[in-house]
N, C-alpha and C positions, 0 to 999 in steps of 0.2 A: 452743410447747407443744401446740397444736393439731396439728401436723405429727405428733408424738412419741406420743401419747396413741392418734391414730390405730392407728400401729406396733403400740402395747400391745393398740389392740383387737382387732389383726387375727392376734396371737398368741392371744387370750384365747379367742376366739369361732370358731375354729375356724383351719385354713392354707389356705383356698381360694386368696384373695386371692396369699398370697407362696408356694404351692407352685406354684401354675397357671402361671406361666412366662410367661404372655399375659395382657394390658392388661386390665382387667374391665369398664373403661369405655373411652369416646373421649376419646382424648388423643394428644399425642407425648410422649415423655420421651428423651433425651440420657443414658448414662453413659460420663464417662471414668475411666478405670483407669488408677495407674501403681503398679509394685512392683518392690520385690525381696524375696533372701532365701538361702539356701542348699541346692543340691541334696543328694542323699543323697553324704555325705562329702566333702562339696565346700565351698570358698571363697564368702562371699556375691557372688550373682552378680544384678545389675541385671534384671529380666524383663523393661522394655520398657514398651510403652503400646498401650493398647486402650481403643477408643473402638464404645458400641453403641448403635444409634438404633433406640427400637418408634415405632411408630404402629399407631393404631387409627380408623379412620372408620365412621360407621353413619349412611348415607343412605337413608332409609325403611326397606324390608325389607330390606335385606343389610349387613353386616359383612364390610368388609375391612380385615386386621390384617397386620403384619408385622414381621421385623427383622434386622436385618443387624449382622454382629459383625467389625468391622474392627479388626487388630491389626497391632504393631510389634514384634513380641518376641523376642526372646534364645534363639538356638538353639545349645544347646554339646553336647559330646558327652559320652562316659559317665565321662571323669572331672572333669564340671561345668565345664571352660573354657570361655568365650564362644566361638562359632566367627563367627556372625555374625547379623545379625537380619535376620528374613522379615516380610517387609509383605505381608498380603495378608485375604482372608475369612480366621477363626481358630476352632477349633473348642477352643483351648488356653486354660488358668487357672492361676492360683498352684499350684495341688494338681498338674495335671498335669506342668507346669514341674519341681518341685521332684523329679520321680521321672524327669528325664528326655525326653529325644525318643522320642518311636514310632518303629515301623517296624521292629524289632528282629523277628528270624528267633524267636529265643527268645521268648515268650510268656508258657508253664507255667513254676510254678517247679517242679515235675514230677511221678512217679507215686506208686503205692502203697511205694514200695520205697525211692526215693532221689530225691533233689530232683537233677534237671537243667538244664544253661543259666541257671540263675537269676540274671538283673540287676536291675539296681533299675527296672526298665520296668516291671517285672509287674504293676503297680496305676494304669497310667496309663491304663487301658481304662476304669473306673468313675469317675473325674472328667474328661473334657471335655464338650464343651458343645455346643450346636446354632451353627454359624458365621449361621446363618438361619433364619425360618420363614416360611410365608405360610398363610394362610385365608382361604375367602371362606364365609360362610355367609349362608343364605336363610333369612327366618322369612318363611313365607309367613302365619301365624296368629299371634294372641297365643300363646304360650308353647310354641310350634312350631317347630324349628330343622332345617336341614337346611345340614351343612357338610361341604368337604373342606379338608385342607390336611394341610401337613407336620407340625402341631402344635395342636392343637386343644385336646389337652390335657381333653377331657368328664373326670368324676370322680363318683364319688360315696362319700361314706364318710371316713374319717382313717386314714390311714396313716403311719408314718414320714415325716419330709420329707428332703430329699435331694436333690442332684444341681442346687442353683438357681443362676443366674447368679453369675459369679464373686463380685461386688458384695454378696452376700447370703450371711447368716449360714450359709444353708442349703447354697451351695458348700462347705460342709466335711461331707463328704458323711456321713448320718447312719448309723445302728449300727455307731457307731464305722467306720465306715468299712471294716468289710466288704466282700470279696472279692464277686463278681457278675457274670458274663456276660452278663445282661441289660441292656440299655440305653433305657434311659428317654427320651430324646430323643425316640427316633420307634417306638419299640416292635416295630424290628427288632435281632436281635442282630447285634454287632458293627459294623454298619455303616449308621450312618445315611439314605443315602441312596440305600441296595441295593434295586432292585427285585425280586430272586429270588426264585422259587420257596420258599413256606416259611419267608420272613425273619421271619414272625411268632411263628416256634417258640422256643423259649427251652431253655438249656443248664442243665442246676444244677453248680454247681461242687463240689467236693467235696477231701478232706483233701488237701493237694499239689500241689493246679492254682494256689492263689496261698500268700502266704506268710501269712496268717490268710482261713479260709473260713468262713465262715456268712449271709452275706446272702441272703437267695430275693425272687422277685419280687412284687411287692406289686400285682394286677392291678387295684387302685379306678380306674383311668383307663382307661374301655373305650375310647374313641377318641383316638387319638395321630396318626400318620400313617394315616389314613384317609377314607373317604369315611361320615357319621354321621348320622343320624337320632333326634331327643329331642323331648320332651314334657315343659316344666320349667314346673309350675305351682305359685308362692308367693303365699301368703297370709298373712296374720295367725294364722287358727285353721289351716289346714294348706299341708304342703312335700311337691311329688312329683314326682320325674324318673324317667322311664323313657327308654332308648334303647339303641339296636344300631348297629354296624359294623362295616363292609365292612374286614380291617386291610388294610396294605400288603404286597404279597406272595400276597392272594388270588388263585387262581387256579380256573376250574369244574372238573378235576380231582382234586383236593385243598382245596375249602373248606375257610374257616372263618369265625366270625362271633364279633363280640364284644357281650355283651348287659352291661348293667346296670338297676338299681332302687335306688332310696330313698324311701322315706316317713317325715316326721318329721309323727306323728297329731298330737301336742301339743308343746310347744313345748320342752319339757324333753326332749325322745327324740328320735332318729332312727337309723334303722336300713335296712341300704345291703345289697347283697350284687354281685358281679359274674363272669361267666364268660367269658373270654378265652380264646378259640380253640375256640368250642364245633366240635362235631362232627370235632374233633382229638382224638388221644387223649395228645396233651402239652399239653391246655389246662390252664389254670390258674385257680383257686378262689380268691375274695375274701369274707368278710363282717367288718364291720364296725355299731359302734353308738359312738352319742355320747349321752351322759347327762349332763343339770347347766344350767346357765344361768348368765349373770350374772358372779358371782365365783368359779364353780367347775364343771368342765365334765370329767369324765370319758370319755376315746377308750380304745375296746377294739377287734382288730381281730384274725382270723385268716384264715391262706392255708392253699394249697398248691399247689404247681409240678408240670407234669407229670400231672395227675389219673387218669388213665384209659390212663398207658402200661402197657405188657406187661412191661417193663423190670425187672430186680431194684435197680437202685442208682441211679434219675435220679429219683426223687422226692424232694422237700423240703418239709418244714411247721414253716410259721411263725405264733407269736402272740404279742401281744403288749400293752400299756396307757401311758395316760400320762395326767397331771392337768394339766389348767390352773387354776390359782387366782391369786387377787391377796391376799396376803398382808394382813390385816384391819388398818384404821387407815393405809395404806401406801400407794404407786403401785407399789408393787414386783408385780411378774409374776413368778411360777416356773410351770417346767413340767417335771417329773420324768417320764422316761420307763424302761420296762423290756422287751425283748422276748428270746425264745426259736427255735432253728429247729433242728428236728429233721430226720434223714433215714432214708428207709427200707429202706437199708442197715445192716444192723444190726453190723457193725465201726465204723461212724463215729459220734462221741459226738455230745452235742447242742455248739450253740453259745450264748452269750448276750451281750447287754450291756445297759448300763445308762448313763443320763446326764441331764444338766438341762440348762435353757435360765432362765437368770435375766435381766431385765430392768428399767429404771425409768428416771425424769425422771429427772435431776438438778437442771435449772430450764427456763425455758421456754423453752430453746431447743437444749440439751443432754442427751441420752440416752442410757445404757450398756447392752450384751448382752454375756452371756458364756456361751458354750456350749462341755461342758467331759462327756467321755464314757468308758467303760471297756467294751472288748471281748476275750472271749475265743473263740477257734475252736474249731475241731472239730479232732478227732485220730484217725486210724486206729487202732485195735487190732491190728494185724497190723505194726504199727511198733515191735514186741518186740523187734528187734535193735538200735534206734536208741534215742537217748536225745530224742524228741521230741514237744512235745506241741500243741496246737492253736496256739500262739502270741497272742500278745494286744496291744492297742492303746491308747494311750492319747491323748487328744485337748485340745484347748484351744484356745477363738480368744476374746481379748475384742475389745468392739466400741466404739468410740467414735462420735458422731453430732451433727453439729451443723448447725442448719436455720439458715443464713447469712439468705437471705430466705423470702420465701412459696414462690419457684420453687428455690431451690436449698437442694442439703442436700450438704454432705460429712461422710466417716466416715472413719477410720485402723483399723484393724485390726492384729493381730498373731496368728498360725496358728505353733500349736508341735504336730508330732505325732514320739510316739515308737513304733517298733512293733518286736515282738521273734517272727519267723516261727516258723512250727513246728520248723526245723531247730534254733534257739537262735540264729541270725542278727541282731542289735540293728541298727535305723537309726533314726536321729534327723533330724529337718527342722524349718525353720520358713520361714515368710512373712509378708513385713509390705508393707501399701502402702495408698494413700489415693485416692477416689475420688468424683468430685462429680456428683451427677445433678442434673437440668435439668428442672421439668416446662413445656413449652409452655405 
């Protein structure tokens, strides 16, 4: 019950905890993964097994974390047959699986005029996953931090959550699962591990690059794959981080720097704001505030992508709210969320979705989530001769959880998404599979 109630708090009281991707304390933890499921129009097909190992050590002043994502998984081709399975580092999950191997020449599901090449690939960019991460940070002071690594992962503020280890509610990636060329991993586009020139810039997608668009980047995490600098002092009567970094991809030709702030004065408020890729002029604009305490805790949270380009059609703005409560007399958790993303191109409509995250004991040692969402995209105006509109999505994972002993907890899951592209194109998927973590 303990184990469970934990879970509940760590949705109520904000997502640092299960958005941050990295250990918050010292520990090791062990998960293993096994599933299947059905790719788009395909026969259920086995996906294999994956096993992921963090660790976290903190000897005096430094913090050294890391972790490594080793898979067995089911590789078949584009009309879902098993071809064969790849062992090796994995950067692949149920969501990416089910849409598909990468690698595809085809990408866009295409322009302003007429969808091109379109396979069912096209959304397997926005669900995989980091195959590793490492950090090492130095607190040379009390509330003093100074790190680099591949994922550090700093934050300040509430944002959507999205994009977390397969194992987690949040692997079903949030606003509805929105289109986005952004990648969260390491805070380069498209490629994790690209040191280029510029990898720090960010693309906005727009009506016909995927087959539902509206997702924009959500900048609350100024250090990712960087090298960062903070100042995080908590207390009782006051909360305050301030810090900067260096992204990946900097270079003295072309800087850029990513700054963030929060202060929460009183214990009921906190209010964040952050600029990714200042002195770029395709940075990008974060603020957020959290309201509430207790049993009830209100996230507001607005962007925009692209701030200060010269550009007529690459900018995007996003906002958006969501409630945490614990339903009175109850254990039960809800958390209803609502966001918008506009762009400033003005042929392209806005986008929206909407969805909850329900939770609660069952007894003391059994625990349910269900997280269950509705998206609609954007749509061109100048798509006058087609019969097409933003397309829309619909989501559903429930969660089943059960803490075996003090160290071990497994959960069975079941992932149904339906999603119907802008051209009038309907796919249906689902994934089920069961997964036992390990804490040291």
């Amino acid at each position: 019950m303990k184990k469970i109630l934990t879970v509940l708090s760590a949705v109520i009281f904000g997502t640092a905890v299960a958005s941050a991707q990295v250990l918050s304390s010292q520990q090791m933890k062990n998960t293993a993964w096994i599933g299947f499921g059905a790719p788009i129009d395909g026969s259920a097909t086995f996906y294999g097994f994956t096993d992921t190992f963090q660790a976290r050590f903190d000897r005096g002043n430094f913090t050294i974390e890391g972790m490594l994502n080793w898979s067995f998984l089911a590789n078949y081709d584009n009309e879902g047959d098993v071809d064969n399975f790849v062992f090796g580092t994995s950067n692949g999950n149920p969501l990416s699986l089910k849409y598909g191997t990468r690698g595809s020449s085809s990408y866009h599901a295409g322009d302003n005029t007429a969808p091109t090449n379109y396979n069912n690939q096209v959304n397997v960019s926005n669900t995989i996953q980091d195959s590793y991460y490492v950090n090492f940070i130095w607190h040379p002071k009390k509330n003093f931090d100074i790190g680099v690594g591949t994922k550090l992962n700093w934050q300040v503020g509430p944002a959507p959550r999205y994009g977390n280890w397969l194992w987690e509610s949040d692997a079903h990636v949030r606003q509805g699962g929105f289109s986005t060329s952004y990648d969260d991993r390491s805070g380069s586009a498209f490629q994790t591990s690209s040191e280029a020139t510029g990898s720090y810039k960010f693309n906005v997608d727009k009506p016909g690059h995927a087959d539902v668009v509206g997702f924009i980047p959500y900048a609350n995490k100024y250090a990712k794959r960087a090298l960062g600098v903070r100042y995080n002092y908590n207390s009782k009567d006051l909360k305050f981080q301030v810090g900067a970094a260096i992204p990946n991809g900097f270079n003295t030709d072309d800087p850029a720097v990513n700054l963030g702030i929060q202060v929460a004065p009183v214990n009921w408020l906190s209010i964040a704001a952050t600029l990714e890729g200042a002195f770029e002029e395709k940075a990008n604009f974060y603020s957020g505030a959290t309201i509430g305490a207790k049993n009830f805790i209100l996230d507001l949270y607005i962007a925009a992508d692209s701030l200060f380009s010269d550009a007529d059609d690459d900018e995007a703005y996003g906002l958006g709210a969501a409630i945490n409560f614990i339903i009175p007399n109850t254990k039960i958790n809800l958390r209803p969320e609502i966001g918008f993303n506009f762009f400033e191109n003005s042929h392209y409509d806005f986008a929206w979705y909407t969805g909850a995250e329900l939770s609660f004991a069952i007894d003391n040692k059994t625990g349910f989530n269900l997280w269950g969402s509705w998206a609609q995209g954007s749509k061109d105006d100048r798509w006058t001769d087609k019969d097409w509109n933003g397309g829309h999505i619909l989501n559903l994972r429930p969660e089943l959880t059960y803490d075996f002993s003090k160290n071990t907890t497994f959960a069975v899951y079941a992932d149904f998404e339906q999603r119907t592209a802008f051209d009038g194109e309907n796919r249906k998927c689902w994934s089920s599979g069961v997964f036992m973590t390990y804490i040291f």
